[in-house]
DRENVEX-484517 format. One line per field, with one value per residue: residue number from 0; residue in one letter; x, y, z of N, C-alpha, C in turn. Coordinates in nm, 4 decimals, m for minus. Each point is the difference from the previous one (the first is absolute). Example, Ala and Ser with C-alpha at 12.3 -4.5 7.8 and 13.67 -1.06 7.14 Angstrom:
2
k = (0 | 1) .
r = (A | S) .
n.u = (1.3190 | m0.0350) .
n.v = (m0.5690 | 0.1050) .
n.w = (0.7800 | m0.0720) .
ca.u = (m0.0890 | 0.0820) .
ca.v = (0.1190 | 0.1190) .
ca.w = (0.0000 | 0.0060) .
c.u = (0.0900 | m0.0770) .
c.v = (0.1200 | 0.1090) .
c.w = (0.0000 | 0.0730) .
//
This chain:
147
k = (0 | 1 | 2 | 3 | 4 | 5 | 6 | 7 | 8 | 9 | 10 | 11 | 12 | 13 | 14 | 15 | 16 | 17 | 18 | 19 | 20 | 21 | 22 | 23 | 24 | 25 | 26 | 27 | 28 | 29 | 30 | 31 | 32 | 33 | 34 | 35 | 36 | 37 | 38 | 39 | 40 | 41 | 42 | 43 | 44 | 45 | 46 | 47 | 48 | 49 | 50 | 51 | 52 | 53 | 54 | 55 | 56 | 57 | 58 | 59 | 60 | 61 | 62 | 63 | 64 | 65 | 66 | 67 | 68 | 69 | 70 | 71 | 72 | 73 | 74 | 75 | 76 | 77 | 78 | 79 | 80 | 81 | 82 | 83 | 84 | 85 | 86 | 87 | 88 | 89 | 90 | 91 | 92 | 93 | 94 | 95 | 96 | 97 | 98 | 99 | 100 | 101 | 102 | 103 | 104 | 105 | 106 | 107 | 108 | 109 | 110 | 111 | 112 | 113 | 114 | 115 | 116 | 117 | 118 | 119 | 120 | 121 | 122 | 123 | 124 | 125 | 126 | 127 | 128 | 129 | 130 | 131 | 132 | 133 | 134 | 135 | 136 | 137 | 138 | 139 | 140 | 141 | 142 | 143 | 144 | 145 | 146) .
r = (X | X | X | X | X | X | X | X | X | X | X | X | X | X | X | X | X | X | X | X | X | X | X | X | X | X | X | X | X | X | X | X | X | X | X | X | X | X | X | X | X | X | X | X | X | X | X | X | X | X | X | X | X | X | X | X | X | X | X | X | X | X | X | X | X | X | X | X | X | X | X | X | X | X | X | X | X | X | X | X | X | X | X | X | X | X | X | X | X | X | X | X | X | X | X | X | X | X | X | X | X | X | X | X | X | X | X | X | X | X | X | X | X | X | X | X | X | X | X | X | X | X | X | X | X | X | X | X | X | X | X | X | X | X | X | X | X | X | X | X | X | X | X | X | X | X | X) .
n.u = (m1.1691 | m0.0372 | 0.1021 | m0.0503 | m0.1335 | 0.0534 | 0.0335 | m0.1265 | m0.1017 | 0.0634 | 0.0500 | m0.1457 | m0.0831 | 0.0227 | m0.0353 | m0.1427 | 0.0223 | 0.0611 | m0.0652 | 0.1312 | 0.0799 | m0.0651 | m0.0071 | 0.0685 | m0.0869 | 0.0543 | 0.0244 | 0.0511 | 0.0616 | 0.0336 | 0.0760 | 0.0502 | 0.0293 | 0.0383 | 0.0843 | 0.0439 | m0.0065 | m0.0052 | m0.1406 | 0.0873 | m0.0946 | 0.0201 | 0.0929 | m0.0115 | 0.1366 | 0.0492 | 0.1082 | m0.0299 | 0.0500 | m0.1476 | m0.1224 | m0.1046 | m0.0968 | m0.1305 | m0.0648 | m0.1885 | m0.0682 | 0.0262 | m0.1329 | m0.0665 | 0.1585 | 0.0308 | 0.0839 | 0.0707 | 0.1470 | 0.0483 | 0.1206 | 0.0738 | 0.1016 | m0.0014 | m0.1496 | 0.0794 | m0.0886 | m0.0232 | m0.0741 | m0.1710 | m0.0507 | m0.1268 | m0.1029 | m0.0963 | m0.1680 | m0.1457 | m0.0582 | 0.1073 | m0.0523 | 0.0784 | m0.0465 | 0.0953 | 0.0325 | m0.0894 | m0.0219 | 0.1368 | 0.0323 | m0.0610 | 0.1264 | 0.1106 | m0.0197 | m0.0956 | m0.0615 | 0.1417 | 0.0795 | 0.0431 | 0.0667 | 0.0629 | 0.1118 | 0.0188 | 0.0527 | 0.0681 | 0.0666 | 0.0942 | 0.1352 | m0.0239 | m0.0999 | m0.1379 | m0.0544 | m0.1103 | 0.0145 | m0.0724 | m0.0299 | m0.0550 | m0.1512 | m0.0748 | m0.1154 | 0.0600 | 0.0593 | 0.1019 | m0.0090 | 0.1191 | m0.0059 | 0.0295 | 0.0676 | 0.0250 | 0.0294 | 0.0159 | m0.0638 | 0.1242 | m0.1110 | 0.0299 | m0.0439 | 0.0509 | m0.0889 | m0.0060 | m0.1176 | m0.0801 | m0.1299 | 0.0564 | m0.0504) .
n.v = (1.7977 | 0.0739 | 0.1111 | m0.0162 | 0.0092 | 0.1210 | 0.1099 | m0.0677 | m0.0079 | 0.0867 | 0.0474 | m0.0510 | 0.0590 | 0.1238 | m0.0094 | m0.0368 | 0.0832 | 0.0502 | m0.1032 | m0.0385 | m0.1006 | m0.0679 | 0.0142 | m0.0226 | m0.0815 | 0.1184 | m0.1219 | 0.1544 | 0.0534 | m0.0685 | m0.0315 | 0.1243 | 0.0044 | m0.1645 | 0.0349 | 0.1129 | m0.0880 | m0.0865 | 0.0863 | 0.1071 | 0.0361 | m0.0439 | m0.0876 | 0.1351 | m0.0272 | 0.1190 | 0.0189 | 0.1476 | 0.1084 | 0.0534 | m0.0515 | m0.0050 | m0.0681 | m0.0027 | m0.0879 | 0.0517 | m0.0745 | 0.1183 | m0.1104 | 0.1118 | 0.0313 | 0.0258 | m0.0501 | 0.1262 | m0.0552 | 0.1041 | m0.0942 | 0.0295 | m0.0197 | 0.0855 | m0.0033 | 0.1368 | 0.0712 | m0.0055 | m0.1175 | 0.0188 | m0.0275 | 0.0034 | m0.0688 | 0.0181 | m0.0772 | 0.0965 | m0.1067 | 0.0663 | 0.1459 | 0.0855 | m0.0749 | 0.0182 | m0.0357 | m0.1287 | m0.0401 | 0.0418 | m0.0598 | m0.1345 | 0.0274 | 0.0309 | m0.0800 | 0.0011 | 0.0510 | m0.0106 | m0.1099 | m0.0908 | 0.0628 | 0.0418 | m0.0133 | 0.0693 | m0.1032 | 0.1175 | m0.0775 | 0.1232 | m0.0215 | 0.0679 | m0.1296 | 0.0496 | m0.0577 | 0.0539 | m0.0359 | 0.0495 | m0.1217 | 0.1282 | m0.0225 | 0.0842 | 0.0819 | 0.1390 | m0.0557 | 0.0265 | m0.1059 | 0.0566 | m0.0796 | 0.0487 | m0.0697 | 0.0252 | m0.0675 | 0.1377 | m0.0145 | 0.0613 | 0.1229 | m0.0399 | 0.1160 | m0.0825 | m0.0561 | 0.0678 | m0.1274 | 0.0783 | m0.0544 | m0.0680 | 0.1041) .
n.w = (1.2602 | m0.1417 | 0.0270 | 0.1161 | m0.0760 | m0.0682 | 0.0673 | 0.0660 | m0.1191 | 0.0098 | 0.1308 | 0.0416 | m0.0840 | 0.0378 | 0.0925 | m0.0382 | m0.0986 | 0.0535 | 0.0615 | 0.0416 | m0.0763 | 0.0672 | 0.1286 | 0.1240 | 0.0542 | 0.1130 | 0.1108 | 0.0607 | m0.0392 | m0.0620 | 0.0709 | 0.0657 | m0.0874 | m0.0050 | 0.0948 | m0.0711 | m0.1452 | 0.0727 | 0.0211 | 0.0040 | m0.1132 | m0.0796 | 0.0531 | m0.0460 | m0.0192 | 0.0353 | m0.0117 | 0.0289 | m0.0607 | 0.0197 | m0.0846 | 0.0795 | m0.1412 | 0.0724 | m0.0824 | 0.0082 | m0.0060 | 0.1464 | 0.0026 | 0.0436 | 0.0994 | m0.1325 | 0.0140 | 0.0111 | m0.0286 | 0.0852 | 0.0098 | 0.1310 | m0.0600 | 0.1127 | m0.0844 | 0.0460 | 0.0721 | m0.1546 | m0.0757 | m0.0060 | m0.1028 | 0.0428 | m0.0694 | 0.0359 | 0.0492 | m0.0232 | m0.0180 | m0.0739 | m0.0076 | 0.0685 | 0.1072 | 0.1291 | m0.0842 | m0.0421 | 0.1329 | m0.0305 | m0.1294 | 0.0650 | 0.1233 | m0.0755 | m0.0113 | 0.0553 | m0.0269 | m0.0135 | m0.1258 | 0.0704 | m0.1388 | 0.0685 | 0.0685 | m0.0063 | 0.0640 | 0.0714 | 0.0362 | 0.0770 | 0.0575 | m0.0238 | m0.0198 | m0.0081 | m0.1132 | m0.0039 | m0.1381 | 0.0351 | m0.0384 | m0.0107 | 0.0177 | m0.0619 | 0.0091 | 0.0478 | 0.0846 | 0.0368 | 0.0653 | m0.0175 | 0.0719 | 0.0683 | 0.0887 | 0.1033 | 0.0417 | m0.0228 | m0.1066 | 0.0081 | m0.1093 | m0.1047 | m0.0811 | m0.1149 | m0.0515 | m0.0991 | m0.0914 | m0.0901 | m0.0236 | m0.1002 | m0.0664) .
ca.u = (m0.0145 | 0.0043 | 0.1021 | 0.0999 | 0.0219 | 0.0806 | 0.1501 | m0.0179 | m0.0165 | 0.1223 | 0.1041 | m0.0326 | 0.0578 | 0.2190 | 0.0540 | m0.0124 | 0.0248 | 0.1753 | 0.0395 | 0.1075 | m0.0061 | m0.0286 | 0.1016 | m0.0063 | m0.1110 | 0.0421 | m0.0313 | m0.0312 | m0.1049 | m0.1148 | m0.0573 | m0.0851 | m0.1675 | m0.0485 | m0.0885 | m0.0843 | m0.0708 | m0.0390 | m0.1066 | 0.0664 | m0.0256 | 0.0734 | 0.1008 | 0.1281 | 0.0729 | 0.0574 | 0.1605 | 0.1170 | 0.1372 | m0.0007 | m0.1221 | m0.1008 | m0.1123 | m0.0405 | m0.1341 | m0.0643 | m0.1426 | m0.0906 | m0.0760 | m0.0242 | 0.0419 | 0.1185 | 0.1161 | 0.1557 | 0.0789 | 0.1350 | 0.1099 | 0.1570 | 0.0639 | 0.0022 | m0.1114 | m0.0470 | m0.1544 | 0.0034 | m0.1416 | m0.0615 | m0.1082 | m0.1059 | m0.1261 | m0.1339 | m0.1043 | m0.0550 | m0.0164 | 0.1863 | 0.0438 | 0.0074 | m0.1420 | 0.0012 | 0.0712 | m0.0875 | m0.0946 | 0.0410 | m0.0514 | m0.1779 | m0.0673 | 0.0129 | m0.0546 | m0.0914 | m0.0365 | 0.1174 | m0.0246 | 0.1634 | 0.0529 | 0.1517 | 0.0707 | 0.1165 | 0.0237 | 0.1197 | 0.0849 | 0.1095 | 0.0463 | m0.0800 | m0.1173 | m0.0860 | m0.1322 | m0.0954 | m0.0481 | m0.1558 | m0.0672 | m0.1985 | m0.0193 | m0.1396 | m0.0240 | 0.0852 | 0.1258 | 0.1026 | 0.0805 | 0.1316 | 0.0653 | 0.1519 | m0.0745 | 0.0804 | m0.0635 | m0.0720 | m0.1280 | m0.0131 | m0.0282 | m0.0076 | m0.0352 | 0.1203 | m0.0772 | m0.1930 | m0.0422 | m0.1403 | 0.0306 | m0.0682 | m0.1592) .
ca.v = (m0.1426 | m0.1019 | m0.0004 | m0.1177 | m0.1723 | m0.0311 | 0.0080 | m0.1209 | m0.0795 | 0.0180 | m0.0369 | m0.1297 | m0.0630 | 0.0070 | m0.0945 | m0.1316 | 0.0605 | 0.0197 | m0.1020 | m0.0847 | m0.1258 | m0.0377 | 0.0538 | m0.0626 | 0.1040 | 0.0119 | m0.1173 | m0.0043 | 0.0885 | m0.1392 | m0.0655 | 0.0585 | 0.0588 | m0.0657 | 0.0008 | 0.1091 | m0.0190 | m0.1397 | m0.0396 | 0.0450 | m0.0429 | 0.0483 | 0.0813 | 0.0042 | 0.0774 | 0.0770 | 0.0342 | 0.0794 | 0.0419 | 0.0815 | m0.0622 | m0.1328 | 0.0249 | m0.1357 | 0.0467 | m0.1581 | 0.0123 | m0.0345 | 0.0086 | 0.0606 | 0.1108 | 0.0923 | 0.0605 | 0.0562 | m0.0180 | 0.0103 | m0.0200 | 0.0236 | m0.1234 | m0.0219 | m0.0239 | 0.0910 | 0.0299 | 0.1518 | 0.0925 | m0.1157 | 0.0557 | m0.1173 | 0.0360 | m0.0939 | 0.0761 | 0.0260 | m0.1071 | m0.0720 | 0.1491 | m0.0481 | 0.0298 | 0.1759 | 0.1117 | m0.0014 | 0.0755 | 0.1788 | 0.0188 | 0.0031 | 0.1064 | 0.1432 | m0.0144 | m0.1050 | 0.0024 | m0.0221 | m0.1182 | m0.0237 | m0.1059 | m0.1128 | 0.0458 | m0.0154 | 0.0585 | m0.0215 | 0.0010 | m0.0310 | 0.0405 | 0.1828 | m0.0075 | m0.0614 | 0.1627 | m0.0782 | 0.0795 | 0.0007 | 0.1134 | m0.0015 | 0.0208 | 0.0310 | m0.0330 | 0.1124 | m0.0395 | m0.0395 | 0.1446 | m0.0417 | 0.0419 | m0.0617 | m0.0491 | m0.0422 | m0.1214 | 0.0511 | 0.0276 | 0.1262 | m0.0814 | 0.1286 | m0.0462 | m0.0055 | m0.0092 | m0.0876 | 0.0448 | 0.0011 | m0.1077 | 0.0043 | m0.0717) .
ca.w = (0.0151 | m0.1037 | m0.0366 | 0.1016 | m0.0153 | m0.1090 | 0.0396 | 0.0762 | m0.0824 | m0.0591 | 0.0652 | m0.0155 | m0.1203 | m0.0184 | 0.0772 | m0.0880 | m0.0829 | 0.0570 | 0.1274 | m0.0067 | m0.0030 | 0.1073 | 0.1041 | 0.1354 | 0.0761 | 0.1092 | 0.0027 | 0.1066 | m0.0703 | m0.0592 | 0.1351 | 0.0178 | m0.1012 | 0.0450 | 0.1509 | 0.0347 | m0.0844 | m0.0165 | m0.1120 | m0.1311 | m0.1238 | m0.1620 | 0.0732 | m0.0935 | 0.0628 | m0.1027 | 0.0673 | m0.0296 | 0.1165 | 0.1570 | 0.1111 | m0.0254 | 0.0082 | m0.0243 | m0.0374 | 0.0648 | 0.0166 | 0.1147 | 0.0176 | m0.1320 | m0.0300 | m0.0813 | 0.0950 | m0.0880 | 0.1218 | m0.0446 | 0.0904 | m0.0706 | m0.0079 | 0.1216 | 0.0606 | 0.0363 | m0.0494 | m0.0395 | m0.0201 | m0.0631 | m0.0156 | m0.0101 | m0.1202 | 0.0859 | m0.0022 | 0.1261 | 0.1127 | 0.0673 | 0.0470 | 0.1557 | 0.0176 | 0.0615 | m0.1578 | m0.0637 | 0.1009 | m0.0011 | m0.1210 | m0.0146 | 0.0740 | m0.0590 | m0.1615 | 0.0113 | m0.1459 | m0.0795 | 0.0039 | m0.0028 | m0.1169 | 0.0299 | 0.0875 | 0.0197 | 0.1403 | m0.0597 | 0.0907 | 0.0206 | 0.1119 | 0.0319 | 0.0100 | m0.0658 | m0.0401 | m0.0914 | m0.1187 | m0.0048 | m0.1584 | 0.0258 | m0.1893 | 0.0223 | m0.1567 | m0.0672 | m0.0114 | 0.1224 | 0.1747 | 0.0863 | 0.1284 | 0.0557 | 0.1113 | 0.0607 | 0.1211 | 0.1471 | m0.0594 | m0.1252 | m0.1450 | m0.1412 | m0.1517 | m0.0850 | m0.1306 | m0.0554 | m0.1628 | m0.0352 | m0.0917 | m0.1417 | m0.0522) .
c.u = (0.0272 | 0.1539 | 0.0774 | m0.0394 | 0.0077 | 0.1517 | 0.0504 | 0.0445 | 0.1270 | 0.0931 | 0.0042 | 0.0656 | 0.1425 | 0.0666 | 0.0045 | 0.1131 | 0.1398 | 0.0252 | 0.0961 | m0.0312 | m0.0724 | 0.1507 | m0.0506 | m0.0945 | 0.0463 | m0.0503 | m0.1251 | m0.2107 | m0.0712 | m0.0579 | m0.1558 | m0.1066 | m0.0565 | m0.1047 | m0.0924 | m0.1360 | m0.0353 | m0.0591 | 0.0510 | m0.0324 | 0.0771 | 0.1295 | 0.1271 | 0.1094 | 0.1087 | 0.1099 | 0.0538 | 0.1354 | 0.0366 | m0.1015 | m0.0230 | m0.1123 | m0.1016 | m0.1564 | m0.0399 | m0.1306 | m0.0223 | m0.1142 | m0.1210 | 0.0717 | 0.1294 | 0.1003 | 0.1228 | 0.0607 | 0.1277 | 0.0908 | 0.1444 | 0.0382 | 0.0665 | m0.1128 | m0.0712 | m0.1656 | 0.0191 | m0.1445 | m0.0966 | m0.1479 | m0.0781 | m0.1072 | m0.0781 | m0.0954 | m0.0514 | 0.0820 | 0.1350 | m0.0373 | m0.0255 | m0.1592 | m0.0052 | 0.0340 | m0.1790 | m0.0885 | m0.0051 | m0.0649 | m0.1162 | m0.1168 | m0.0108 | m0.0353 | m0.1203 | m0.0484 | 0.0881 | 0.0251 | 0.1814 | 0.0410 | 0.1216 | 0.0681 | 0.2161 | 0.1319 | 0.1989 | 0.1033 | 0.0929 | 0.0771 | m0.0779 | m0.1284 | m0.0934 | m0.0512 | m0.0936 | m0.0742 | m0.1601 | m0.0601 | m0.1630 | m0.0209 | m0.1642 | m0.0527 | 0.0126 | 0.1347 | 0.1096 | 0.1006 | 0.0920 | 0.0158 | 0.1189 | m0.0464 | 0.1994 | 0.0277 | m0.0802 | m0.1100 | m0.0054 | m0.0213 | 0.0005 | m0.0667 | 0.1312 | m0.0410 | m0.1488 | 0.0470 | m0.0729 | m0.0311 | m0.0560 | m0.1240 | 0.0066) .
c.v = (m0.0699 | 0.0480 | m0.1108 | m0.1444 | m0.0346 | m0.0328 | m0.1413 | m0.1063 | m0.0306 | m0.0587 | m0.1364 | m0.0817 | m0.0060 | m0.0984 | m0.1237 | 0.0017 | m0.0210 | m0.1053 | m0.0496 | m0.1147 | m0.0845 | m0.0411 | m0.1063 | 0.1274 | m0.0289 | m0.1092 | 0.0387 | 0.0842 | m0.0991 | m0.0758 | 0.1100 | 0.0390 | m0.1622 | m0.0174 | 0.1169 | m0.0084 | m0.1386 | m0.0272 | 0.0573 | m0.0799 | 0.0466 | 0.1456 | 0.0254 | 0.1030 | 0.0649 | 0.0526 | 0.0886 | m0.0098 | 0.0098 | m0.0532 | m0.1705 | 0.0579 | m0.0918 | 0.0480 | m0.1946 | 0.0548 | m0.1482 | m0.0371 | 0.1062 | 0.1345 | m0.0195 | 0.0584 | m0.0046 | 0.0305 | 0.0999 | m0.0154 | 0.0787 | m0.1484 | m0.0969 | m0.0580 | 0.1026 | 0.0081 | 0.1233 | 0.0804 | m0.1276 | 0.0593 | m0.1059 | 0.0825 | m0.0752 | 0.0710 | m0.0150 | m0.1184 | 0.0084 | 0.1247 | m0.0495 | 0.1042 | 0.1672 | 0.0693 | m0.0151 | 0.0865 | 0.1915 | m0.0036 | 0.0152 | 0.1291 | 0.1290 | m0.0822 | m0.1103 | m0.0596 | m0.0571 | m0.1295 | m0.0141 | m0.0340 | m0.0668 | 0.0520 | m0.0064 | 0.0348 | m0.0158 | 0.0415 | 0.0110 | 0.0411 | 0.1281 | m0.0291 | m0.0753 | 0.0563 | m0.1197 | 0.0805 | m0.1016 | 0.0390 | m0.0814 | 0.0089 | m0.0034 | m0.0036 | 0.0918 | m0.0462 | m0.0548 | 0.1461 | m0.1178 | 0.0495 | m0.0010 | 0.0169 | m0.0642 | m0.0830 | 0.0765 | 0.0659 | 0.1444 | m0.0135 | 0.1646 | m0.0804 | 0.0131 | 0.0505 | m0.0058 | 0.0107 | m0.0422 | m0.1692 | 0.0511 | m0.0059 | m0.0416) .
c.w = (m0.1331 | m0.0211 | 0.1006 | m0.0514 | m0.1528 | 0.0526 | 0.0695 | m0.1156 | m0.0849 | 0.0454 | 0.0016 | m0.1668 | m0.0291 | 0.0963 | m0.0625 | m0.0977 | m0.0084 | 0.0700 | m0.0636 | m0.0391 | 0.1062 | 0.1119 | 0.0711 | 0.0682 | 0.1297 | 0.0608 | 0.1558 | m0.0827 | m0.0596 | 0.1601 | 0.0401 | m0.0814 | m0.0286 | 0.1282 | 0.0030 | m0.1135 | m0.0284 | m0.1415 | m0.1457 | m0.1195 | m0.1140 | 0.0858 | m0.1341 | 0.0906 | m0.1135 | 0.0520 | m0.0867 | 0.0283 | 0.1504 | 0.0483 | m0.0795 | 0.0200 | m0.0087 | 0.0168 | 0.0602 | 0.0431 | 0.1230 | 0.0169 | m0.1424 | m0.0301 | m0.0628 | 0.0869 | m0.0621 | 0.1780 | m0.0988 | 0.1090 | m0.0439 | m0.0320 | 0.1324 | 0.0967 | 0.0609 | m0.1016 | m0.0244 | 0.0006 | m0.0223 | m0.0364 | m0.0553 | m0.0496 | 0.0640 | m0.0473 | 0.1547 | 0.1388 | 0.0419 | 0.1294 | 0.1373 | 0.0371 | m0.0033 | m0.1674 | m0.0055 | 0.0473 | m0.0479 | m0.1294 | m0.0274 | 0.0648 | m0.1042 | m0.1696 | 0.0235 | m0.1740 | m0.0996 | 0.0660 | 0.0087 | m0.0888 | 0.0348 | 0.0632 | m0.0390 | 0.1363 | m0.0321 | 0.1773 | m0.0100 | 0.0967 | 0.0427 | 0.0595 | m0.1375 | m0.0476 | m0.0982 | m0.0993 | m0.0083 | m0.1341 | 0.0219 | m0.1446 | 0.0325 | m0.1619 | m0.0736 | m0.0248 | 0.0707 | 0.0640 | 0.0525 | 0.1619 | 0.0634 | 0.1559 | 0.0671 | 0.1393 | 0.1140 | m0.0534 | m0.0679 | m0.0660 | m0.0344 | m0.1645 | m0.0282 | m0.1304 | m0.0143 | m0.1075 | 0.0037 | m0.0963 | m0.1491 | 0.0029 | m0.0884) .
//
């Protein structure tokens, strides 16, 4: 988990990083992520070669969009806490970690499906989950905390 959301963090930054001069943003692809994001806050958009990328804070969730330049939906991954998780994810977690407190959530989509990175945190430390829309869950990670 901490090697994917470096690898995350990255891609993210290079994109920033490398973006082209600013471009014409596909006119149809701006329509739709309008209608599909009304409330969209601090919306920055970023144009590679091959994609568009666009970051915005929904309501209280952090959301990264990657498009082809065609509008096609490549991928999107959103950062929330407890209150965004769809009830049935919360319901499986609490059942098998009662005691452990939700530190944040990261949920990442793409054509293949969904999966949600669950990170708990107690007063030893934190436990990563991974959890997929039909309620599979596995540990990814723990670490222990500093004393």
């Amino acid at each position: 988990m901490k090697l994917f959301l470096i690898v995350a963090s990255l891609l993210i930054l290079g994109t920033h990083s490398f973006a082209n001069p600013p471009e014409k943003i596909n006119e149809k692809l701006l329509q739709d992520f309008k209608q599909n994001f009304p409330n969209a806050q601090n919306t920055v958009w970023n144009i590679s070669t091959k994609t568009c990328l666009v970051d915005f804070f929904d309501d209280l969730v952090r959301t990264s969009i990657i498009y082809e330049k065609d509008g096609t939906f490549v991928r999107s991954i959103r950062y929330y806490k407890e209150q965004v998780l769809p009830y049935y994810i919360k319901i499986i977690v609490k059942k098998k970690y009662p005691e452990k407190k939700v530190f944040g959530v990261i949920e990442i989509t793409t054509s293949a499906g969904m999966a949600y990175y669950v990170k708990l945190e107690d007063s030893v430390g934190f436990t990563t989950l991974k959890l997929d829309s039909e309620g599979n869950m596995c540990v990814v990670e723990k670490y222990m905390k500093a004393n």
